[in-house]
mmCIF file of the N, C-alpha and C atoms, coordinates in Angstrom:
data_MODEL
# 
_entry.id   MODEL 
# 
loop_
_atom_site.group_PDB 
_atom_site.id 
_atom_site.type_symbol 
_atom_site.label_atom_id 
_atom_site.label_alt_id 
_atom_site.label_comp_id 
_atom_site.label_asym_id 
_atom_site.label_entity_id 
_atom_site.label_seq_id 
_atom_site.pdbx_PDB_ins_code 
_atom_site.Cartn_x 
_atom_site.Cartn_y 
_atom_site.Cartn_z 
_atom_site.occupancy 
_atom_site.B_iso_or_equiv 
_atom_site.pdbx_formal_charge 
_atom_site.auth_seq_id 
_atom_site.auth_comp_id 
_atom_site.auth_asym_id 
_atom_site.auth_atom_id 
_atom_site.pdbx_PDB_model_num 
ATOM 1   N N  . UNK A 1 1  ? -113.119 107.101 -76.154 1.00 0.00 ? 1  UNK A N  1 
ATOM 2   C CA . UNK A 1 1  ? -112.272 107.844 -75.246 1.00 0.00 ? 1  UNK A CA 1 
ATOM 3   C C  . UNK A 1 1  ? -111.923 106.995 -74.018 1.00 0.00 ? 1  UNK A C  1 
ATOM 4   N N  . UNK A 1 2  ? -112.869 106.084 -73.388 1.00 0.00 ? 2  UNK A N  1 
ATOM 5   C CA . UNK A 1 2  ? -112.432 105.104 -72.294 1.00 0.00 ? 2  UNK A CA 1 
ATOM 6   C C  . UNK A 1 2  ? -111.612 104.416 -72.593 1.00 0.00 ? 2  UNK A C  1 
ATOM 7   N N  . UNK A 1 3  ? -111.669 103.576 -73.849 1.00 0.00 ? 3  UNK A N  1 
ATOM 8   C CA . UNK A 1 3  ? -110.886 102.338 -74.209 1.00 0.00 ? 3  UNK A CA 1 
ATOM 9   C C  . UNK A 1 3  ? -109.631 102.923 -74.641 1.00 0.00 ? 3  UNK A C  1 
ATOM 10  N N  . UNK A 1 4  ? -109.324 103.949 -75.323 1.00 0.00 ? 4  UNK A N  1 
ATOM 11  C CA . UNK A 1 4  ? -108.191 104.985 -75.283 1.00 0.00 ? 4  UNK A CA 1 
ATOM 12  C C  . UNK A 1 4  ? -107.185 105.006 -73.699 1.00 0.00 ? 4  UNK A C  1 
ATOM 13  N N  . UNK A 1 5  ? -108.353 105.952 -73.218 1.00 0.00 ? 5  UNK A N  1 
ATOM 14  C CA . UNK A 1 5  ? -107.666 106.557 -71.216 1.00 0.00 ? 5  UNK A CA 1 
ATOM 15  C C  . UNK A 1 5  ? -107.148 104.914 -70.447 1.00 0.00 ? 5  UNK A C  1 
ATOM 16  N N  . UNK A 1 6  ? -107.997 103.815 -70.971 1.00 0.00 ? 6  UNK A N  1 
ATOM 17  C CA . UNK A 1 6  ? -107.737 102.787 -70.022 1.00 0.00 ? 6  UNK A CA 1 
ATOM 18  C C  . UNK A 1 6  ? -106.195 102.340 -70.218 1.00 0.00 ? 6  UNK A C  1 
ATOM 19  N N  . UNK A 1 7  ? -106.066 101.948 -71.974 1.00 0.00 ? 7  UNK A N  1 
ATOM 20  C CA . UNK A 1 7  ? -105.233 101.258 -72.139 1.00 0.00 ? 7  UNK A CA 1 
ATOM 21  C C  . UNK A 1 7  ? -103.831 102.488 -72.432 1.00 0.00 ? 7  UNK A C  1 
ATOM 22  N N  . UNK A 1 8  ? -104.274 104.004 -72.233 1.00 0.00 ? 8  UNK A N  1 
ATOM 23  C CA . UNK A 1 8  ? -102.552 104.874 -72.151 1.00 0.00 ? 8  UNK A CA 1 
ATOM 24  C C  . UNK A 1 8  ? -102.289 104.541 -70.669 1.00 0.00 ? 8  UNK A C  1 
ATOM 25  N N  . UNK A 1 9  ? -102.973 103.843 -69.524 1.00 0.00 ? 9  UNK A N  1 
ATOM 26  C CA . UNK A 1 9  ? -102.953 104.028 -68.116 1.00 0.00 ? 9  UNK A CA 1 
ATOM 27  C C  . UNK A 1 9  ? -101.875 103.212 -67.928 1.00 0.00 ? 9  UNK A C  1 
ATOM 28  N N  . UNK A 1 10 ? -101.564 101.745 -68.968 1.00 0.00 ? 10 UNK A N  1 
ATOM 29  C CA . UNK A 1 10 ? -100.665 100.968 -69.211 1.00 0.00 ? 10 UNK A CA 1 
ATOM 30  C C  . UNK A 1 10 ? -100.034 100.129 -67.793 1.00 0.00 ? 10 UNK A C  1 
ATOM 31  N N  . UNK A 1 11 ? -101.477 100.110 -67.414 1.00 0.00 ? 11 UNK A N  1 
ATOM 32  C CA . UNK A 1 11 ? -101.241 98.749  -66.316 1.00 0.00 ? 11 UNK A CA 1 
ATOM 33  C C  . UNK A 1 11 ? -101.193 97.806  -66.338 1.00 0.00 ? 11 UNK A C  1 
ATOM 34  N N  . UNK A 1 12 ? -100.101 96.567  -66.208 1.00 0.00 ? 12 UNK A N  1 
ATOM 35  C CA . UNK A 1 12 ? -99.482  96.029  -66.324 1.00 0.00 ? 12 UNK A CA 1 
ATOM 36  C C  . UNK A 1 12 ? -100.698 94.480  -66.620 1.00 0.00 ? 12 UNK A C  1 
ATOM 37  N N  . UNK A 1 13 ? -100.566 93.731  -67.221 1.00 0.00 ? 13 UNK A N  1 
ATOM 38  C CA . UNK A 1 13 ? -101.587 92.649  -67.593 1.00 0.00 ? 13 UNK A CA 1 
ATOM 39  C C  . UNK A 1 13 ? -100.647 91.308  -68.321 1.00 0.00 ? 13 UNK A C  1 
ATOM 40  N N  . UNK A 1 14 ? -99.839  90.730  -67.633 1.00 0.00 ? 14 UNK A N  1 
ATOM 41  C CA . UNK A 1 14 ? -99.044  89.538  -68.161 1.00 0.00 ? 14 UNK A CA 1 
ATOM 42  C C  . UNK A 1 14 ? -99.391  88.563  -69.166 1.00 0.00 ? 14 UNK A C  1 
ATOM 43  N N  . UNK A 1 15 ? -100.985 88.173  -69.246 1.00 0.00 ? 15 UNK A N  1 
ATOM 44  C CA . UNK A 1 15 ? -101.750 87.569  -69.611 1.00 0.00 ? 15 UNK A CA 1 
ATOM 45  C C  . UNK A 1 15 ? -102.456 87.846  -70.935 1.00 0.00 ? 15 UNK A C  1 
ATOM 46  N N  . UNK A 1 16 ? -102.144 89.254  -71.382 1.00 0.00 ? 16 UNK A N  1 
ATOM 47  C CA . UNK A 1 16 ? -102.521 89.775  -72.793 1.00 0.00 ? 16 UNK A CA 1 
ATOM 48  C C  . UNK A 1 16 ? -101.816 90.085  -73.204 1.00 0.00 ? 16 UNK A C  1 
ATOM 49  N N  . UNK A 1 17 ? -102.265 89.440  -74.803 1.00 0.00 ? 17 UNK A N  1 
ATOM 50  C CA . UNK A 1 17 ? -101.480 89.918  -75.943 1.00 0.00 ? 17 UNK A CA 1 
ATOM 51  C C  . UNK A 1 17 ? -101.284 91.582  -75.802 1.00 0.00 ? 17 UNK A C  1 
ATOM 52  N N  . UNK A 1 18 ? -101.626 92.265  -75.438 1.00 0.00 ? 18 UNK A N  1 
ATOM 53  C CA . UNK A 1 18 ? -100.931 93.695  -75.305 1.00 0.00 ? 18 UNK A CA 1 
ATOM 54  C C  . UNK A 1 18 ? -100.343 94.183  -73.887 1.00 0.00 ? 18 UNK A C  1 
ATOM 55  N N  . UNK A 1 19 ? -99.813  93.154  -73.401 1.00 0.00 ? 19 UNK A N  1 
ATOM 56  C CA . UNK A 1 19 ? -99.214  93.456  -72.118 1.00 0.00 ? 19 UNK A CA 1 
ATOM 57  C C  . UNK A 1 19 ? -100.117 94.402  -71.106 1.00 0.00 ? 19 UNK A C  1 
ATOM 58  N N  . UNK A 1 20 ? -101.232 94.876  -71.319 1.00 0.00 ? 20 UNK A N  1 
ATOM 59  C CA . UNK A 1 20 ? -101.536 96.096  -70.192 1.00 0.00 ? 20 UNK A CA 1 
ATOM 60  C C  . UNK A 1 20 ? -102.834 95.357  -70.358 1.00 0.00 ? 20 UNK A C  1 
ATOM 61  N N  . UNK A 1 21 ? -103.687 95.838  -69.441 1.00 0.00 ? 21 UNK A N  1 
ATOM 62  C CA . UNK A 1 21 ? -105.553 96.544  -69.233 1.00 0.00 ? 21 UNK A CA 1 
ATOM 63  C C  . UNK A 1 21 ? -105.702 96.755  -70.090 1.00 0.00 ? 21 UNK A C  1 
ATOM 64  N N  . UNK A 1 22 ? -106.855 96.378  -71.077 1.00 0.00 ? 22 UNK A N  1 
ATOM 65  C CA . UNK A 1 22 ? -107.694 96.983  -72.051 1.00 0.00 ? 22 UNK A CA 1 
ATOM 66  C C  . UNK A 1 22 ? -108.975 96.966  -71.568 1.00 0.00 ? 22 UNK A C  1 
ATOM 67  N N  . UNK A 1 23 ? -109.733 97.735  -72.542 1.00 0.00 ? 23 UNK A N  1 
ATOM 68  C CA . UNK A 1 23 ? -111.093 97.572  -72.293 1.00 0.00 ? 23 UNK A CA 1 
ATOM 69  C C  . UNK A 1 23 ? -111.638 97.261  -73.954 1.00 0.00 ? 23 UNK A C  1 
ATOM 70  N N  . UNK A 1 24 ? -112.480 96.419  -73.894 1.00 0.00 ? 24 UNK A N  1 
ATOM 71  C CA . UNK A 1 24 ? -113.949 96.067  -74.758 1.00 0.00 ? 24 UNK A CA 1 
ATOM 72  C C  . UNK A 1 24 ? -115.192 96.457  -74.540 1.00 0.00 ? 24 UNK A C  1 
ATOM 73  N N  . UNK A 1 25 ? -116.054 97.029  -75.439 1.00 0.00 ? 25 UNK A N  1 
ATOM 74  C CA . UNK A 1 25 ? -117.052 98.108  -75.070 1.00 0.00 ? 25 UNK A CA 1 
ATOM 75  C C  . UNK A 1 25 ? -117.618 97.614  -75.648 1.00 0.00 ? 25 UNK A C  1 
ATOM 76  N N  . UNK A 1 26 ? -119.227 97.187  -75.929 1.00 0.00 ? 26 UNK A N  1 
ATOM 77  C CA . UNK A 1 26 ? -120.442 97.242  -76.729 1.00 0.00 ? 26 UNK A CA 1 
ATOM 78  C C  . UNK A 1 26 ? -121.188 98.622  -76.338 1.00 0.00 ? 26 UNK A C  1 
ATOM 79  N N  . UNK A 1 27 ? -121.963 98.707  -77.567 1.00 0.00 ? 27 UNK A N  1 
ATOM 80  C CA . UNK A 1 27 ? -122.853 99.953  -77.700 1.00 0.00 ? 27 UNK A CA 1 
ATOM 81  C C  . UNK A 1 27 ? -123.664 100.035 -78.422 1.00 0.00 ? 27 UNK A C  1 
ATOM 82  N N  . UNK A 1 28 ? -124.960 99.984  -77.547 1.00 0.00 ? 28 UNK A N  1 
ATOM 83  C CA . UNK A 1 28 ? -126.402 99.860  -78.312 1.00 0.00 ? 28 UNK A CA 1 
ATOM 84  C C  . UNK A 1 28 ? -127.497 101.009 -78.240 1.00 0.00 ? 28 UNK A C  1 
ATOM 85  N N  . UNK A 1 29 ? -128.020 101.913 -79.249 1.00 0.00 ? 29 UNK A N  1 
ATOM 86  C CA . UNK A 1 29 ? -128.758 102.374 -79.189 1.00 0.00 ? 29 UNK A CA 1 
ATOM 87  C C  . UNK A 1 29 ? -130.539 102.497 -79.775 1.00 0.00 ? 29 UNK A C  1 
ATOM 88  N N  . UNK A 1 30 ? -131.373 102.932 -79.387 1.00 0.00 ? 30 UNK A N  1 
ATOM 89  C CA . UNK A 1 30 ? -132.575 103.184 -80.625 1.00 0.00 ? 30 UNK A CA 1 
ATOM 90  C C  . UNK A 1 30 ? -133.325 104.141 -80.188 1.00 0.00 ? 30 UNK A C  1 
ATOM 91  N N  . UNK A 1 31 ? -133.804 104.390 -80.611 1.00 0.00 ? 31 UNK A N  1 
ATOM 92  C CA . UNK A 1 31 ? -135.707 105.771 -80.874 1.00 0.00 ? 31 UNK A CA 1 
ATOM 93  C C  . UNK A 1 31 ? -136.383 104.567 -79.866 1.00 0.00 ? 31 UNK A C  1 
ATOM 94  N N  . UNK A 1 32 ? -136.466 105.006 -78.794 1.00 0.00 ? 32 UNK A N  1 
ATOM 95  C CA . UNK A 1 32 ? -137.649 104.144 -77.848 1.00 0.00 ? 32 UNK A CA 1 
ATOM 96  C C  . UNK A 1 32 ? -138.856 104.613 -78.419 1.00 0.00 ? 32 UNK A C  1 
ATOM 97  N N  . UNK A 1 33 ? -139.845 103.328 -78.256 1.00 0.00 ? 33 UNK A N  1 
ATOM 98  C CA . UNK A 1 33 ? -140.487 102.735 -78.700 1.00 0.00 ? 33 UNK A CA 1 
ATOM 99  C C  . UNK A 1 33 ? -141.582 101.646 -78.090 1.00 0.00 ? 33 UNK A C  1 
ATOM 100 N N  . UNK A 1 34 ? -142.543 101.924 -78.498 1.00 0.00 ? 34 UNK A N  1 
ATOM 101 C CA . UNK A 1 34 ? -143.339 100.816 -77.425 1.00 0.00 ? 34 UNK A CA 1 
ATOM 102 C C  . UNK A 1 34 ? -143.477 99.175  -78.274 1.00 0.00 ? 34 UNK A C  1 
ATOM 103 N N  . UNK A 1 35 ? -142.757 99.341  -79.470 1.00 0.00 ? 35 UNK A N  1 
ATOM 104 C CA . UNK A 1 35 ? -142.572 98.029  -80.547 1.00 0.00 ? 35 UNK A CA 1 
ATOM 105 C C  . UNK A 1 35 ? -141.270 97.015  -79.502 1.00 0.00 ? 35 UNK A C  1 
ATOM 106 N N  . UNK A 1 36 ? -140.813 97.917  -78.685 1.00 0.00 ? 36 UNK A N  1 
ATOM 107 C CA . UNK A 1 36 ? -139.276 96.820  -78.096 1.00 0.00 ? 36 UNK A CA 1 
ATOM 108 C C  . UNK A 1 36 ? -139.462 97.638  -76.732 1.00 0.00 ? 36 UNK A C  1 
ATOM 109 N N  . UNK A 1 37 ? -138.629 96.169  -76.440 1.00 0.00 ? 37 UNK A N  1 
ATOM 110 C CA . UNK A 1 37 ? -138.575 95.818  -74.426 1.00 0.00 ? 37 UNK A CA 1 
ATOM 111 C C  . UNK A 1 37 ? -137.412 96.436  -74.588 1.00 0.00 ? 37 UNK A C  1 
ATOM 112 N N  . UNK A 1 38 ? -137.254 96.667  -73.410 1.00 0.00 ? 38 UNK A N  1 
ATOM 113 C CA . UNK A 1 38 ? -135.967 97.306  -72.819 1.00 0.00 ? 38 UNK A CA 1 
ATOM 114 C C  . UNK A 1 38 ? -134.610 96.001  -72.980 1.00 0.00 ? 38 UNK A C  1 
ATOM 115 N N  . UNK A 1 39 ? -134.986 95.202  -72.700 1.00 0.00 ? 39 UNK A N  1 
ATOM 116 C CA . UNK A 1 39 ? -134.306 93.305  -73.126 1.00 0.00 ? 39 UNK A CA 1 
ATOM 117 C C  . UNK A 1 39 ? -133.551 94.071  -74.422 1.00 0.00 ? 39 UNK A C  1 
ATOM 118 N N  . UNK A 1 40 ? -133.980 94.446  -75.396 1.00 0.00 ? 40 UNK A N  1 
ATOM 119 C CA . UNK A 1 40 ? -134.057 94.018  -76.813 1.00 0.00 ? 40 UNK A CA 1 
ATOM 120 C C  . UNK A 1 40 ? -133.038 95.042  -76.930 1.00 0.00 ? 40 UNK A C  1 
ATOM 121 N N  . UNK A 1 41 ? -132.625 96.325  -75.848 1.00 0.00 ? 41 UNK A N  1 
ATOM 122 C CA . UNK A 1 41 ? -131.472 97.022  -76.221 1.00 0.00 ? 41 UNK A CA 1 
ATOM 123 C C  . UNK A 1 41 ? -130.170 96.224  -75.234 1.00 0.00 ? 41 UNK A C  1 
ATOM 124 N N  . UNK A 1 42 ? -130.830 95.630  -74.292 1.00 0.00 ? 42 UNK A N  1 
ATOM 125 C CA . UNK A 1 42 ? -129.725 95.077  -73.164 1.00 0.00 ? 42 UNK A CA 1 
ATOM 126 C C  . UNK A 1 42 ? -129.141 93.780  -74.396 1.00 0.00 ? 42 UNK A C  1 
ATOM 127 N N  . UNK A 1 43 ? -130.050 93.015  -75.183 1.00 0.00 ? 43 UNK A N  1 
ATOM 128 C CA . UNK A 1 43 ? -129.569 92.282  -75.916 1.00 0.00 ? 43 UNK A CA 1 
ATOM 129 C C  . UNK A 1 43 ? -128.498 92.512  -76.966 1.00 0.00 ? 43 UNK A C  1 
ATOM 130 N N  . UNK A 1 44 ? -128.726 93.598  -77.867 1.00 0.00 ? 44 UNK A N  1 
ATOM 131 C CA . UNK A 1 44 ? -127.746 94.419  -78.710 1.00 0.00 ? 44 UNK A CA 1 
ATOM 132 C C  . UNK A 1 44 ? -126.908 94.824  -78.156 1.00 0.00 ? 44 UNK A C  1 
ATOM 133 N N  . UNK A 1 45 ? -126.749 95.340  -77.074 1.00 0.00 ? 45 UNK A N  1 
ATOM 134 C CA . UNK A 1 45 ? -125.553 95.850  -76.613 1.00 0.00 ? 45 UNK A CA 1 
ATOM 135 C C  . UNK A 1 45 ? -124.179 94.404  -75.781 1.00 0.00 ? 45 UNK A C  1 
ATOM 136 N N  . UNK A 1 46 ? -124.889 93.861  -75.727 1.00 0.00 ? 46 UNK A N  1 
ATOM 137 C CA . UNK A 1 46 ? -124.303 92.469  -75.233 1.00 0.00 ? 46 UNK A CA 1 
ATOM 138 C C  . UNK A 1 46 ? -124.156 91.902  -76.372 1.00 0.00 ? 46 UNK A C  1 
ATOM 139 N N  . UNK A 1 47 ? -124.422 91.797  -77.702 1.00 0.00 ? 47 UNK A N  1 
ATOM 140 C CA . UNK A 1 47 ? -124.107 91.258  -78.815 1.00 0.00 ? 47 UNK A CA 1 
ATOM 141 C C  . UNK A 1 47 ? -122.973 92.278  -79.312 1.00 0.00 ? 47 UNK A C  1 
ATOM 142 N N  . UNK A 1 48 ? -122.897 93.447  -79.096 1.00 0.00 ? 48 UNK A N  1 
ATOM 143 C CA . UNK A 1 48 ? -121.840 94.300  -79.920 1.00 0.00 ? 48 UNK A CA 1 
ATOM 144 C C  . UNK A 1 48 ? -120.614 93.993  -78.736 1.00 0.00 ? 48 UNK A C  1 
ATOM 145 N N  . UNK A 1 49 ? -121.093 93.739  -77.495 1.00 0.00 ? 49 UNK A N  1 
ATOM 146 C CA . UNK A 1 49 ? -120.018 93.518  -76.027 1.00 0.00 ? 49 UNK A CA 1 
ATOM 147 C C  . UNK A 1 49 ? -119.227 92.014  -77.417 1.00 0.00 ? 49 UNK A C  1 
ATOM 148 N N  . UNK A 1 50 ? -119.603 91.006  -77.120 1.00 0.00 ? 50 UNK A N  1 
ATOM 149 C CA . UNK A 1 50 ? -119.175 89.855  -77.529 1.00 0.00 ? 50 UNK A CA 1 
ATOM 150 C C  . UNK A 1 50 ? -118.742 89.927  -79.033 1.00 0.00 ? 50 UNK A C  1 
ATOM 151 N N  . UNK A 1 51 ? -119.050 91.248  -79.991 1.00 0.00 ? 51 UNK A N  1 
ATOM 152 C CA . UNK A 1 51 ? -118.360 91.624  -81.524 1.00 0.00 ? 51 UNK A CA 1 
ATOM 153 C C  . UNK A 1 51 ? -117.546 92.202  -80.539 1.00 0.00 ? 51 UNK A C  1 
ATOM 154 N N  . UNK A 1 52 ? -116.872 92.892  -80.623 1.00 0.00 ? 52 UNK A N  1 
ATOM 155 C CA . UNK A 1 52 ? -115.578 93.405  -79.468 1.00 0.00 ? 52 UNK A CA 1 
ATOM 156 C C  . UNK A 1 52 ? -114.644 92.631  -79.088 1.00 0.00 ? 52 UNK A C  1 
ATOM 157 N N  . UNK A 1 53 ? -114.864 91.944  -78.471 1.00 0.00 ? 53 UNK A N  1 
ATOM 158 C CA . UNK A 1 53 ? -113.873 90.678  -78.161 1.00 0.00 ? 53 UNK A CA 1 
ATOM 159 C C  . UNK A 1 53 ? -113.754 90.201  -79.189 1.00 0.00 ? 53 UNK A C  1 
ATOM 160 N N  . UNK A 1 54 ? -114.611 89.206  -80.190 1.00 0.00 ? 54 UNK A N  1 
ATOM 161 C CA . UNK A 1 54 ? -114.299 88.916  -81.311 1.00 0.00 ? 54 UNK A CA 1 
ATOM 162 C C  . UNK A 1 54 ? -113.049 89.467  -82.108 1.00 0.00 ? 54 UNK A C  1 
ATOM 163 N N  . UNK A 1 55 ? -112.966 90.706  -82.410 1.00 0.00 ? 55 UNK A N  1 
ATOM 164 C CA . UNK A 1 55 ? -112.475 91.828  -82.814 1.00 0.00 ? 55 UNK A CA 1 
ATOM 165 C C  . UNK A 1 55 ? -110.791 91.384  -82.473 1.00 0.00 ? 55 UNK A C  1 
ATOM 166 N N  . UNK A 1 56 ? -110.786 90.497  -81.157 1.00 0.00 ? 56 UNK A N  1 
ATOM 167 C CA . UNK A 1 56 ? -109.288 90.768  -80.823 1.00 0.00 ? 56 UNK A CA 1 
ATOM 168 C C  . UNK A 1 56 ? -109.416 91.468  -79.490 1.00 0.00 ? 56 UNK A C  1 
ATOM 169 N N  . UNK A 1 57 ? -110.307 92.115  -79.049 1.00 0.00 ? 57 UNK A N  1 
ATOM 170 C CA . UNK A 1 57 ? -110.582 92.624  -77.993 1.00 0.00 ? 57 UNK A CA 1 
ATOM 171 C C  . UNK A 1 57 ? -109.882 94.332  -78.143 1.00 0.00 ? 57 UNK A C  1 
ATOM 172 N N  . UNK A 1 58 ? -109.807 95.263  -76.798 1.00 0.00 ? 58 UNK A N  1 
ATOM 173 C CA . UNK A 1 58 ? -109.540 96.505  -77.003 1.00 0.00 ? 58 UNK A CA 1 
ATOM 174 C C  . UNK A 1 58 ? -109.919 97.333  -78.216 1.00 0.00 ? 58 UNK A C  1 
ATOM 175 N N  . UNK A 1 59 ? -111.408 96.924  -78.190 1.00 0.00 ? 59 UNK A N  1 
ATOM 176 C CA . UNK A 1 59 ? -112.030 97.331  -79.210 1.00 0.00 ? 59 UNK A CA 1 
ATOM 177 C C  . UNK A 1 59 ? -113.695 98.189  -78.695 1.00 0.00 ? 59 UNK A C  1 
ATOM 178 N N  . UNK A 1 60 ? -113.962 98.817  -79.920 1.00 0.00 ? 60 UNK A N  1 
ATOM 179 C CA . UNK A 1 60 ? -115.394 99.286  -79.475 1.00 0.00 ? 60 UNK A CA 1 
ATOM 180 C C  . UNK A 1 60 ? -116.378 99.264  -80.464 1.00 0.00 ? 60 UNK A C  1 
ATOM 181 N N  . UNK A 1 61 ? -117.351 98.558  -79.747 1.00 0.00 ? 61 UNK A N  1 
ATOM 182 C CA . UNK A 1 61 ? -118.181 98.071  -81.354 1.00 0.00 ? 61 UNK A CA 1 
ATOM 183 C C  . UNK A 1 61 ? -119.727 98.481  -81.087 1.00 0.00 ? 61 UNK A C  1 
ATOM 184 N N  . UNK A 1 62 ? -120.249 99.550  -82.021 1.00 0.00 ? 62 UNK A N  1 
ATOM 185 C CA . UNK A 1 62 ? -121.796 99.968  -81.971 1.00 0.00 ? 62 UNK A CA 1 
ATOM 186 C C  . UNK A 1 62 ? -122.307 99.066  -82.707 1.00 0.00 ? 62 UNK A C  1 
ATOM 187 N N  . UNK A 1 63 ? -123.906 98.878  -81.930 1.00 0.00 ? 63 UNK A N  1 
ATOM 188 C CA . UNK A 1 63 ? -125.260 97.730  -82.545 1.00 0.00 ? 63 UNK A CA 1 
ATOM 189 C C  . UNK A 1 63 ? -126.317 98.837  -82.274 1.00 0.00 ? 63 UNK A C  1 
ATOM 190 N N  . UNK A 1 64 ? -126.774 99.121  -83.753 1.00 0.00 ? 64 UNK A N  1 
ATOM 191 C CA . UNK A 1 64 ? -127.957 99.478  -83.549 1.00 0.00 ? 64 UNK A CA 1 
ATOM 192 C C  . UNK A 1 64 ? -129.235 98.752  -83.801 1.00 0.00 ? 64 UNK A C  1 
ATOM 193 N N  . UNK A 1 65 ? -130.295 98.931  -83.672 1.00 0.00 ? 65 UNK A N  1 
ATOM 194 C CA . UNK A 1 65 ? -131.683 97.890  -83.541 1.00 0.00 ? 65 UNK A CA 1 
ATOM 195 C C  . UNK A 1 65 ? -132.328 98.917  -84.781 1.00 0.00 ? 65 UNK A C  1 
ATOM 196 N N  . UNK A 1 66 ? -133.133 98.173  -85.545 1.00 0.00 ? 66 UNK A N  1 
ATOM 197 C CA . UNK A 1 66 ? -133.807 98.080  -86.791 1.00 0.00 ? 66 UNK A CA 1 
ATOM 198 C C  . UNK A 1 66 ? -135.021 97.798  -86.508 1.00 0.00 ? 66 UNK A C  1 
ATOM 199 N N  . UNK A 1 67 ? -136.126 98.322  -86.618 1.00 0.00 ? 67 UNK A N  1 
ATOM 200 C CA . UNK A 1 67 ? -137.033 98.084  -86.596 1.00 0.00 ? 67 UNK A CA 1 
ATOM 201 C C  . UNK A 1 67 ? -138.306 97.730  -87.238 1.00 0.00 ? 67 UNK A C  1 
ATOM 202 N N  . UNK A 1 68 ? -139.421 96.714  -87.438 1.00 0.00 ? 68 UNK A N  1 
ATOM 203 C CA . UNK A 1 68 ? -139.790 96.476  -88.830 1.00 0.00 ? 68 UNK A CA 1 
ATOM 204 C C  . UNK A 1 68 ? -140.487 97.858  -89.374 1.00 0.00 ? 68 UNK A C  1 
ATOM 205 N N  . UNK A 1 69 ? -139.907 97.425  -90.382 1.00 0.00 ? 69 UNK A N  1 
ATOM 206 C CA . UNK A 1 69 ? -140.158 99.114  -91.643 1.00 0.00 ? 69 UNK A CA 1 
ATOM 207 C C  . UNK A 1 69 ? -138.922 99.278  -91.816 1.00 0.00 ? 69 UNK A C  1 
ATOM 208 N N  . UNK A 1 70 ? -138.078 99.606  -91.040 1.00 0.00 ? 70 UNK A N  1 
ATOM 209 C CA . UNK A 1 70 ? -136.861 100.312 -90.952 1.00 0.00 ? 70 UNK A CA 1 
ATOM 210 C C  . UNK A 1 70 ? -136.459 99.564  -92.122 1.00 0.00 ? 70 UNK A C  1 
ATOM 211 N N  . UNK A 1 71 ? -135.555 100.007 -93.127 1.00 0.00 ? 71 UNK A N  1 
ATOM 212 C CA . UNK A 1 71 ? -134.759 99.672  -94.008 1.00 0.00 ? 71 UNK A CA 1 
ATOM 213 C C  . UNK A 1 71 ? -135.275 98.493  -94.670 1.00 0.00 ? 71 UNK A C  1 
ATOM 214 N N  . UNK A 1 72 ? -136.879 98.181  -94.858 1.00 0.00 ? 72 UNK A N  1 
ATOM 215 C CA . UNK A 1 72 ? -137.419 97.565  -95.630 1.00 0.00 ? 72 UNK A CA 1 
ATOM 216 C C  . UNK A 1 72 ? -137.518 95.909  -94.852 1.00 0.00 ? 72 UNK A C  1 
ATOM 217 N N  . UNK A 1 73 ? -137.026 96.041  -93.474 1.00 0.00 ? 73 UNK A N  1 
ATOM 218 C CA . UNK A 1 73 ? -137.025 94.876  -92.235 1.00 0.00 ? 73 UNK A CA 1 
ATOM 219 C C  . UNK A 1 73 ? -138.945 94.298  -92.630 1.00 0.00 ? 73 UNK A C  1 
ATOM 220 N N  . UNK A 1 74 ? -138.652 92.499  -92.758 1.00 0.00 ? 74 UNK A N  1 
ATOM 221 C CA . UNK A 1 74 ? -139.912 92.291  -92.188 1.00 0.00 ? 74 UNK A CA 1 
ATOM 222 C C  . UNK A 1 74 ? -140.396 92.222  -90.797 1.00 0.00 ? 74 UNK A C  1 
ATOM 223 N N  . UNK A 1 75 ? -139.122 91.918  -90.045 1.00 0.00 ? 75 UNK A N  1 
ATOM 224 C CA . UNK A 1 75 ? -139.864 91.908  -88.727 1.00 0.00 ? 75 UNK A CA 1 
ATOM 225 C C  . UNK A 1 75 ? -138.306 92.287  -87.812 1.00 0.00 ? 75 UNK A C  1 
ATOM 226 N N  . UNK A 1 76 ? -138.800 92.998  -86.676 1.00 0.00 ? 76 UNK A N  1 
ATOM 227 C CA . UNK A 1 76 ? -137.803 93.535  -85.750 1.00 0.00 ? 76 UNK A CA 1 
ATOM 228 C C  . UNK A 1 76 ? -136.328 92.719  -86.047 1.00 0.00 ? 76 UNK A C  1 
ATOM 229 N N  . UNK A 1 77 ? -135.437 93.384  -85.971 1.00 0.00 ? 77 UNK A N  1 
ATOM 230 C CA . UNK A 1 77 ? -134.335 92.453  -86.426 1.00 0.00 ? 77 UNK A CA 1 
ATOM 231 C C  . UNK A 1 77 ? -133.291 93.343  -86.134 1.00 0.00 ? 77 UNK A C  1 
ATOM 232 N N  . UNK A 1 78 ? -131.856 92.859  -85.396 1.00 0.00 ? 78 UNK A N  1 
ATOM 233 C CA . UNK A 1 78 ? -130.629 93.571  -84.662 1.00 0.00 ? 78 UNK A CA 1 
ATOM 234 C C  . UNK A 1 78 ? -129.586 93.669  -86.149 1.00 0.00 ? 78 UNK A C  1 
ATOM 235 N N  . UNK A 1 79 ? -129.136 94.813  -86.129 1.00 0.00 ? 79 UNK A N  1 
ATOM 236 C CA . UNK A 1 79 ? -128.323 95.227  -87.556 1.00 0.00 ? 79 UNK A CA 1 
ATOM 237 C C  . UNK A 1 79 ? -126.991 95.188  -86.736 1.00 0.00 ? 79 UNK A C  1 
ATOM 238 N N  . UNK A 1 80 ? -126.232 94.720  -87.023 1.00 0.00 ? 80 UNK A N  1 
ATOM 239 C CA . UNK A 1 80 ? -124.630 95.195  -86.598 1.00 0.00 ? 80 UNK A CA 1 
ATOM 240 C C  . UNK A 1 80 ? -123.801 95.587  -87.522 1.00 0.00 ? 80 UNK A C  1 
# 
């Protein structure tokens, strides 16, 4: 809904391929946990920030965190 509201606001941006303001969003969540630092969601979410741009940018990209067990993981490991 942000990256939507930003870029109908259609302020003016000479410098991008879509002429206006966009926004790029990462988004990281998990089941807190005393297995992961608080780092380890600031990290995922800064990895889905930088898939976003990748993307072309004006994009929004969720990272969730996996945890070992989770989905047969041997050891803590970031799923995107």
């Amino acid at each position: 809904m942000v990256r939507v509201a930003v870029q109908d606001l259609g302020m003016p941006h000479a410098t991008s391929v879509y002429q206006s303001v966009t926004v790029s969003v990462g988004v990281a969540c998990t089941t807190p946990s005393d297995a992961q630092a608080p780092k380890d969601l600031i990290e995922a979410a800064d990895a889905a920030l930088y898939a976003a741009k990748h993307r072309g940018r004006n994009a929004v990209v969720e990272h969730g965190l996996v945890r070992a067990g989770d989905a047969g993981a041997d050891a803590m490991k970031m799923a995107g």
